[in-house]
Phi, psi and omega in degrees: 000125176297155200274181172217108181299146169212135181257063214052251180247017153242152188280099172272119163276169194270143188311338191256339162281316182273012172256329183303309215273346196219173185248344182221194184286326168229053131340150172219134173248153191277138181253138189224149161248140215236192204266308179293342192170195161247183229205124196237116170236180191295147178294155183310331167283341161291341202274352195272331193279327168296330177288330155312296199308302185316288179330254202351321181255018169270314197295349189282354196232022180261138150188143209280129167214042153288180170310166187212137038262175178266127189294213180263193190303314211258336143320277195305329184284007171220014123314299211281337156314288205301312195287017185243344159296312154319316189284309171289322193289316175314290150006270202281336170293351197267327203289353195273000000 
């Protein structure tokens, strides 16, 4: 675990911990003081970019094997509406 310097009431975290935690240079992350110490998460704009990044490398590995011709954008985007309504609904009947 790295020491973390602090200089009247600032932290300099290590250059490779403070790239996990923020997305730019003046980013701000969030600090909790938690019951062992305090607790640093990432700021919301790191947690969105990452949370991009993951779609993203979900969406590279998607690929369409429906009927053909492949209908339009908008055929598909409201199957993938109803079956995801069908999922939730499956959901709340199991939850009974």
């Amino acid at each position: 675990m790295p020491k973390v310097p602090v200089h009247g009431n600032q932290v300099t975290l290590p250059e490779d911990l403070r790239n996990v935690l923020t997305s730019a240079a003046d980013d701000a992350i969030e600090a909790e003081e938690v019951e062992d110490g305090i607790l640093l998460k990432r700021s919301p704009a790191a947690r969105r970019s990452a949370g991009f990044a993951d779609v993203r490398r979900a969406q590279s590995g998607v690929r369409y094997v429906g009927p053909t011709p492949r209908p339009p954008a908008e055929e598909e985007e409201r199957q993938i509406a109803d079956m995801l309504a069908n999922d939730k609904a499956d959901e709340r009947r199991k939850r009974r």
